[in-house]
N, C-alpha and C positions, 0 to 999 in steps of 0.2 A: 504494500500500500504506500502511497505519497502521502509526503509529510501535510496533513490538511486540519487544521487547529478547531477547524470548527465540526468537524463530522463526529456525531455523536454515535452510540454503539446502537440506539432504532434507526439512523439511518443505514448503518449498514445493515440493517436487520432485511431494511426494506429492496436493498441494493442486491441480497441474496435470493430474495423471494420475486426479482423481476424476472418475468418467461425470457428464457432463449441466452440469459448469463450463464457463461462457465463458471464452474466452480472449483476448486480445488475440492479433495479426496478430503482435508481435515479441515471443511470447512467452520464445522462444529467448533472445532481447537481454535482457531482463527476468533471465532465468535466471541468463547470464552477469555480470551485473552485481552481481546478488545475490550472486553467489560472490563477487567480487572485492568486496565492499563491506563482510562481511559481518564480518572479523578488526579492521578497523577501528570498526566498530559496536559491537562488545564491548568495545574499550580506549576509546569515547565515554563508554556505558554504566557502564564501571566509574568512570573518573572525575567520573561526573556523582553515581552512591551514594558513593563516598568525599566529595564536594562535602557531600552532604543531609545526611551522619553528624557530620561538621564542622561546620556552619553548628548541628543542629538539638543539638549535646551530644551525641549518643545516644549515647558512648561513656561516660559518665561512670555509674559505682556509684551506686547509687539501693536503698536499704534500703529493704526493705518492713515496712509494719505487721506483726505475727504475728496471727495469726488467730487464734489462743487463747493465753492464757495455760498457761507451760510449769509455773509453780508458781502455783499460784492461794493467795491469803491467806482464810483461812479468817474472818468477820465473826464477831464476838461477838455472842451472841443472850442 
């Protein structure tokens, strides 16, 4: 399986029970493992985005340009 953060073990449940997928022989094994893997996968996960939000700033206030002006100064003509 590819590394995918969000697939829970009913979707693979569901993924198994689609007509016309191959299966592997221990698919069962497969199954169980995925449950049991699965709590642990998401406390990786979390610590791996709290890791990228730290490393990259992304917590830090960042002012944006204003897109218009809110009083615009009238030019002398």
């Amino acid at each position: 399986m590819l590394f995918r953060p969000e697939l829970k073990p009913g979707m693979v449940e569901d993924m198994i029970m689609e007509e016309g997928r191959p299966l592997p022989d221990n698919i069962s094994e497969v199954l169980e493992e995925t449950r049991a893997q699965w709590l642990e996968s998401q406390r990786t996960t979390d610590r791996v985005i709290a890791a990228l939000v730290s490393a990259l700033d992304l917590m830090q206030e960042r002012r944006k340009m204003p897109v218009f002006k809110l009083n615009p100064v009238e030019s002398e003509e």
